[in-house]
C-alpha positions in Angstrom: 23.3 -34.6 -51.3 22.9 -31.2 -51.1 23.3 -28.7 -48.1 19.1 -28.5 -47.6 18.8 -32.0 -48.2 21.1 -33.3 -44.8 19.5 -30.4 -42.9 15.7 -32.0 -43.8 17.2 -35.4 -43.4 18.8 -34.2 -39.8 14.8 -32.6 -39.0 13.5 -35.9 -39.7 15.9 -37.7 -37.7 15.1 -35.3 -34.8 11.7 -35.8 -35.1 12.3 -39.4 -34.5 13.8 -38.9 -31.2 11.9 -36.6 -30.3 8.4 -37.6 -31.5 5.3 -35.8 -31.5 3.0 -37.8 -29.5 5.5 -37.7 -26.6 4.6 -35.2 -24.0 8.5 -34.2 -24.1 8.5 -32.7 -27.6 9.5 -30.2 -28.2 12.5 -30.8 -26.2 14.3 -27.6 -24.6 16.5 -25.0 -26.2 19.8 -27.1 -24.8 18.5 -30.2 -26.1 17.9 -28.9 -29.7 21.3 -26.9 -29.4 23.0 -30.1 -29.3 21.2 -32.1 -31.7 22.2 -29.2 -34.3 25.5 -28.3 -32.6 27.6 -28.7 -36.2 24.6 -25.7 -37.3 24.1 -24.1 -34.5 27.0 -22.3 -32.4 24.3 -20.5 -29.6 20.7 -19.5 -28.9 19.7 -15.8 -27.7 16.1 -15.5 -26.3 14.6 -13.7 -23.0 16.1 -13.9 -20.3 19.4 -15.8 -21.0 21.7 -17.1 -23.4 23.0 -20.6 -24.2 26.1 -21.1 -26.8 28.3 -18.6 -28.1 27.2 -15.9 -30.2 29.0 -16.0 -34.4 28.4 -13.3 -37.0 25.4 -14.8 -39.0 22.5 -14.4 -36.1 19.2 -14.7 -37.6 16.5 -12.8 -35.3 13.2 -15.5 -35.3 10.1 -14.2 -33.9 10.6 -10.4 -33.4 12.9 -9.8 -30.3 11.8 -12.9 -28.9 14.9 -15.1 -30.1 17.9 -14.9 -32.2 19.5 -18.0 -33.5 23.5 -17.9 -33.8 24.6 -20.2 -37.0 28.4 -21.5 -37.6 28.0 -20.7 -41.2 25.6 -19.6 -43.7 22.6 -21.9 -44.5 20.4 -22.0 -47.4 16.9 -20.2 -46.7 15.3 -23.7 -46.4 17.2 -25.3 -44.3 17.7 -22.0 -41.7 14.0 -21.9 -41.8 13.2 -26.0 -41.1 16.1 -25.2 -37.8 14.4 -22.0 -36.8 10.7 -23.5 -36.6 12.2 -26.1 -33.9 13.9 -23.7 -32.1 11.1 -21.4 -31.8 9.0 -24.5 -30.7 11.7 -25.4 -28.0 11.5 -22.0 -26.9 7.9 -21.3 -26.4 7.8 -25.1 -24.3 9.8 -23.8 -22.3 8.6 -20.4 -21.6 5.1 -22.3 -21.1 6.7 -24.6 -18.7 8.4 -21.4 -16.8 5.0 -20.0 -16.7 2.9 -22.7 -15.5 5.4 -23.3 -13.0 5.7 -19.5 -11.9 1.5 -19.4 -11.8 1.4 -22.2 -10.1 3.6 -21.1 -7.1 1.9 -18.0 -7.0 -2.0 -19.7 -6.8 0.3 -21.9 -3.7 1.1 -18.0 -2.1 -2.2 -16.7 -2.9 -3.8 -19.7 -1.0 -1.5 -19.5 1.8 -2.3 -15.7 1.7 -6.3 -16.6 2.2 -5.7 -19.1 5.0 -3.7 -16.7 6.9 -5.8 -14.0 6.6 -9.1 -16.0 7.6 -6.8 -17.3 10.4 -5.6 -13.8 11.7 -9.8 -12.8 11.3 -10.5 -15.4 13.8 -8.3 -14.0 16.2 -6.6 -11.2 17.6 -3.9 -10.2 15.5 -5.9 -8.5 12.4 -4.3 -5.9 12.7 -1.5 -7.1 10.9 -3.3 -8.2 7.6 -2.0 -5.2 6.0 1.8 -5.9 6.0 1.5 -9.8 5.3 -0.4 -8.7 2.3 2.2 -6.1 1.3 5.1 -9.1 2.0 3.0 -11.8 -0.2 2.7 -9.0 -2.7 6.5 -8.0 -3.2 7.2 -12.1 -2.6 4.5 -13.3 -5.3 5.5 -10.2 -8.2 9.6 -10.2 -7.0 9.3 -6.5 -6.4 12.6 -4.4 -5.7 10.1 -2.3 -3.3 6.5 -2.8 -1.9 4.7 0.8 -0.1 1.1 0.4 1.3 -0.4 4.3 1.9 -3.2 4.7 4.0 -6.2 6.8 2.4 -6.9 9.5 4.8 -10.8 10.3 3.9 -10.7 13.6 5.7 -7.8 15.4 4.2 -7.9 13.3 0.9 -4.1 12.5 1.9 -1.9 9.1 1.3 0.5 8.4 4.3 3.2 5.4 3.8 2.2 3.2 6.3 4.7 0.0 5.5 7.7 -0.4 3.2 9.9 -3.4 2.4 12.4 -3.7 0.0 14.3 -6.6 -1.3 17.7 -7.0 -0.5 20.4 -10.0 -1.3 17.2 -12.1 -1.1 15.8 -10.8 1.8 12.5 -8.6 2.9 13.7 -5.4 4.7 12.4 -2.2 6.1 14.6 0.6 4.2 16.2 3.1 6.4 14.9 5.9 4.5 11.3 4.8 5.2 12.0 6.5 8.6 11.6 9.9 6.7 9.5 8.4 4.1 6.4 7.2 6.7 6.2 11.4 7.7 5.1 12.6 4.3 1.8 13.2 2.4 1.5 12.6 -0.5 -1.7 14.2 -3.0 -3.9 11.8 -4.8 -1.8 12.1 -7.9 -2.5 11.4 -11.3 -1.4 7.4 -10.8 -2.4 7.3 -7.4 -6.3 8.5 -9.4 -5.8 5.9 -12.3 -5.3 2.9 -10.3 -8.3 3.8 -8.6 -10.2 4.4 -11.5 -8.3 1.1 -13.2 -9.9 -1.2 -10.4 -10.2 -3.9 -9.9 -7.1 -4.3 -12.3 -3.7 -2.8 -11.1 -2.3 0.1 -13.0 1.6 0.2 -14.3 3.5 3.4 -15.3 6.5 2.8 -17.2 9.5 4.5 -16.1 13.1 5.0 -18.2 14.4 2.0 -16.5 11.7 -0.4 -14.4 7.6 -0.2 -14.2 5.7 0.9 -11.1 2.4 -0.8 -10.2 -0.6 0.6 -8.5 -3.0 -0.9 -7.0 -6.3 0.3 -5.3 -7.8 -1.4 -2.2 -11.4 -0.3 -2.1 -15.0 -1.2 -0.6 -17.4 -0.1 -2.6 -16.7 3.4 -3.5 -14.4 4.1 -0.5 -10.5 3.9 -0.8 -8.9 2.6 1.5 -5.2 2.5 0.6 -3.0 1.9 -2.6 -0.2 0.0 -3.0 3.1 0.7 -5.1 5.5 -2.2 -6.0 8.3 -1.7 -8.3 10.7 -3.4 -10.7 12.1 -3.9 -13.8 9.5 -5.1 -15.8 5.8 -6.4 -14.7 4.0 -9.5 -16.4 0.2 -10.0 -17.0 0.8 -12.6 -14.6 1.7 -10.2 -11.7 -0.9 -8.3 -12.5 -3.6 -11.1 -11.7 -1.6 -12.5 -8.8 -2.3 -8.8 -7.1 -5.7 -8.7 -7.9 -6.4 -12.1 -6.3 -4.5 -11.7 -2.9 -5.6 -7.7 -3.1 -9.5 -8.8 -3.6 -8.9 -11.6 0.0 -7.6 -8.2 2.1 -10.8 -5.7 0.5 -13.3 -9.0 1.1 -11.2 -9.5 5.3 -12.1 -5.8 5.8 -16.0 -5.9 4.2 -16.0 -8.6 6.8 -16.6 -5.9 9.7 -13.3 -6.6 10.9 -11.7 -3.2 11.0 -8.0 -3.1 11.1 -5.9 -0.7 13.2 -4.2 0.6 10.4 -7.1 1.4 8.8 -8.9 3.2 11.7 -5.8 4.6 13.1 -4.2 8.1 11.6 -0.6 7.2 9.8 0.8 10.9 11.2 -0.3 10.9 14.9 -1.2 7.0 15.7 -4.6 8.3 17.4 -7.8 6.8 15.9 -9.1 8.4 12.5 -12.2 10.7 11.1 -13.6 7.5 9.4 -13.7 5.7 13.1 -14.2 9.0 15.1 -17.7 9.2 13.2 -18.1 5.4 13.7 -17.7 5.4 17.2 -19.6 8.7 17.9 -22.9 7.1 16.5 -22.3 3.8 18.4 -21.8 6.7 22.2 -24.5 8.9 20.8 -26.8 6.2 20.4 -25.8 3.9 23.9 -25.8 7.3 25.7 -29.8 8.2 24.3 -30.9 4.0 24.9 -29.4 4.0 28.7 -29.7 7.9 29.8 -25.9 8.3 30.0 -23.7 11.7 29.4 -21.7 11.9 26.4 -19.5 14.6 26.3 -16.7 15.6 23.6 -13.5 18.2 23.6 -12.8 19.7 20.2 -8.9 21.0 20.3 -6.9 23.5 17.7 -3.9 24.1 17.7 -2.9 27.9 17.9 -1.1 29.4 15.1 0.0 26.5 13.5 0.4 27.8 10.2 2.9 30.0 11.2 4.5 26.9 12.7 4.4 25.5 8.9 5.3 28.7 7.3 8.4 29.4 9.9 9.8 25.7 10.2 8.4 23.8 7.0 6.1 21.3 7.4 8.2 18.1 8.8 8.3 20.0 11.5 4.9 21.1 11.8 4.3 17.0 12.1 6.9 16.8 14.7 4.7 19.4 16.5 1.2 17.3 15.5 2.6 14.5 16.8 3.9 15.9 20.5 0.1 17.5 20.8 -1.5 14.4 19.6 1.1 12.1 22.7 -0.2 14.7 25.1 -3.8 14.9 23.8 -4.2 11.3 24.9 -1.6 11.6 27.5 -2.8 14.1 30.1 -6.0 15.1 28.7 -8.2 11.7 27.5 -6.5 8.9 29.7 -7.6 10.3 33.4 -11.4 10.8 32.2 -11.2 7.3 30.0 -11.9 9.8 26.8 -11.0 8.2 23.3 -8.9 10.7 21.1 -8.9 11.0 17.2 -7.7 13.4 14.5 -10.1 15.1 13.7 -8.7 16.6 10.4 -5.7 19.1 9.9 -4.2 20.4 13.4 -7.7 19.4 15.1 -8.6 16.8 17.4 -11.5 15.5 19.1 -11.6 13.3 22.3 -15.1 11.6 22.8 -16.0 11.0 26.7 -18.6 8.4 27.2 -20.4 8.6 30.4 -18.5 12.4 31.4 -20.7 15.7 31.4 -19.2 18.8 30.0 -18.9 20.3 33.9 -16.4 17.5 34.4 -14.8 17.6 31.3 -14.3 21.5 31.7 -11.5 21.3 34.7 -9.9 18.7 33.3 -9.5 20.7 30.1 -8.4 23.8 32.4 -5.8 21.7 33.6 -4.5 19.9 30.2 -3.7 23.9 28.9 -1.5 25.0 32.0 0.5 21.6 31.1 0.4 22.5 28.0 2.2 26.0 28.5 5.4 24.3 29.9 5.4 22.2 26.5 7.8 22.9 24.0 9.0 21.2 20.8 13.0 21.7 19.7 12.7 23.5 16.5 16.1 22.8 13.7 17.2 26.0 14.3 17.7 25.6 18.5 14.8 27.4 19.4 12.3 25.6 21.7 8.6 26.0 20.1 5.8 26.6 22.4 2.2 25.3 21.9 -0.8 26.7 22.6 -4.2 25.2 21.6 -7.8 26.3 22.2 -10.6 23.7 23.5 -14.3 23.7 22.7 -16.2 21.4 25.0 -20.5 20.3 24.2 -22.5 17.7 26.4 -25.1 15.2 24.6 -28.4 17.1 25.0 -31.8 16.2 23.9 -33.6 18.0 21.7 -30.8 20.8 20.8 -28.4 18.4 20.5 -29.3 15.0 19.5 -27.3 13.4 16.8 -23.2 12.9 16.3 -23.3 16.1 14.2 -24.8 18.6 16.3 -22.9 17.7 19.3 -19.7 18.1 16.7 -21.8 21.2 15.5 -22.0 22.5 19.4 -18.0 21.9 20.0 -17.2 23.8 16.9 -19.1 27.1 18.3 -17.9 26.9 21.8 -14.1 26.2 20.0 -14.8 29.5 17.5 -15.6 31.5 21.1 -12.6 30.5 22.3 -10.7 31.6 19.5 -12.5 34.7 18.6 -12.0 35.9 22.1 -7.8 35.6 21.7 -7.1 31.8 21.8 -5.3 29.2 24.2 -8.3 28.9 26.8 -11.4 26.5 27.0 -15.4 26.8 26.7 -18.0 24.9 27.1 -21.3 25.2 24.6 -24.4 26.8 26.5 
């Protein structure tokens, strides 16, 4: 009997033990290695190796698999052997797969009843960074960033990073200088927002980096980055499903901190500034109340920039931004924001400009015993200028025309030589 022959006879055999109508056939890769271990010295495929490599490998399905015979076979044969490998292979890789989806539906889940959880009570706020962890956890990422969207300056700040460690979720120690910078909406920051609802992977020269876009509507409101060596189709659906649960949480009305609250200076945002200004504007107009608000710039700051660079010109926005809330919005119960740049705003519900003004007098003579250690020893003063406008029908009537009003008495201020305070008239 000739060399085809006993391999045909040997296939037949093997499809007794293994028939067809069994849910085990095709049995796996180490099964079928033993069956044809006098044919067969190893078996090469994704992701592993079983056997010993020889010199006559035989590549079977592109780069999927590469067969390892003792000796060589005649065409027929080789090609009878490499049709149940290939069928052992893709079992298993099916099998891997349905197991690896079906843990990750099991995380998604979990990631929904968390989140509705966390909406029902007080602790939203923290939505973010579970979703960042179940989305490093469910895609094994190496890394995991979420940026905030800043609306106003069109900036991405690092709010949270983890990164995967000897099994473990940690916060990298160079996120400490990582969560000060800004970052453009670059060209991959713009195609995952364009690619929505879909993530979008760049290829580097050794891993893939996926973005994806968290939006309502047409608003951004952050992007995430996870990295590693390789990203499947798979992780690509996982992230869409557990990012769609944290877009649908916030179209909810439930409005986390992080998204409200500026990444740089931890005071609340333009997007909730103008929120909250139409909810004063509009309780002060129903129930006759003052509403007053303080518009502050800081002096010179581009210098500050220019001199120091600008990690230290957020060192600076951040002092000004502790003392904003501090020693000028605290005693009067004001509510501070970022406005934008080196501005701020503090909203004062129930205050007129005429108590708002000595206050403000007061805040700048603290203010001039402030300073900020610059890198190169020197202490850096600050200096900022205040424009101050009162709710008042029918000049000023709307969120934008008391901003409007703030803005002139703030460009008096600053015309006239800078650091002092002035109420609109």
């Amino acid at each position: 009997m000739n060399r085809s022959r006993k391999i045909m006879v040997k296939v037949m055999s093997f499809f007794d033990k293994f028939p067809t109508s069994e849910k085990a056939f095709p049995p796996g890769l180490q099964t079928t290695l033993s069956f044809f271990k006098e044919e067969i010295s190893g078996i090469k495929f994704n992701g592993g190796m079983i056997g010993k490599e020889s010199q006559n490998p035989v590549r079977v399905k592109s780069e999927h698999i590469t067969i390892f015979y003792k000796d060589e076979l005649p065409a027929e044969a080789k090609n009878l052997i490499n049709s149940l490998v290939l069928l052992s292979y893709f079992k298993e890789e099916k099998e891997n797969l349905e197991k690896e989806l079906k843990e990750k539906s099991l995380l998604a889940g979990d990631f929904a009843q968390m989140v509705t959880a966390l909406l029902e009570s007080e602790a939203a706020s923290s939505i973010p960074q579970i979703f960042l962890n179940f989305a490093v956890q469910t895609s094994r990422s190496k890394v995991g960033i979420l940026y905030y969207f800043d609306p106003v300056e069109r900036m991405l700040y690092p709010t949270y990073c983890i990164e995967e460690t000897k099994g473990k979720l940690v916060i990298p120690e160079v996120y400490e200088n990582l969560k000060t910078t800004r970052y453009p909406l670059i060209d991959e920051f713009k195609k995952a927002y364009d690619n929505f609802p879909s993530p979008y992977i760049a290829t580097r020269k050794d891993s893939q980096v996926l973005f994806y876009a968290l939006r309502s509507d047409e608003e951004l409101l952050a992007i995430l980055e996870l990295k590693k060596e390789k990203f499947s189709p798979e992780d690509a659906s996982i992230i869409t499903a557990i990012g769609k649960i944290a877009i649908l949480a916030m179209e909810k009305g439930k409005l986390f901190s992080w998204a409200i609250t500026d990444a740089l200076t931890q005071l609340y945002n333009y997007k909730f500034l103008m929120m909250s200004l139409d909810k004063e504007t509009d309780k002060a107009l129903r129930y006759r109340k003052n509403l007053s608000i303080a518009m502050c710039d800081l002096d010179n700051f581009k210098e500050v920039n220019d001199t120091y660079g600008h990690d230290f010109g957020n060192k600076v926005l951040r002092a000004f931004a502790n003392m904003v809330k501090s020693d000028f919005a605290a005693p009067l119960d004001g509510i501070p924001f970022r406005y934008g740049g080196d501005e701020f705003i503090i909203i004062f519900p129930g205050r007129s400009k005429f108590e708002v003004l000595p206050h403000a007098e007061r805040f700048l003579g603290k203010l001039k015993e402030f300073a900020v250690p610059a890198p190169d020893g020197k202490n850096v003063k600050i200096s900022a200028s205040i424009g101050i406008a009162q709710l008042d029908p029918p000049e000023i009537l709307t969120p934008s025309s008391l901003i409007k009003a703030a803005d002139k008495a703030l460009y008096e201020v600053k015309s006239s030589g800078k650091g002092g305070v002035k109420t609109y008239d």
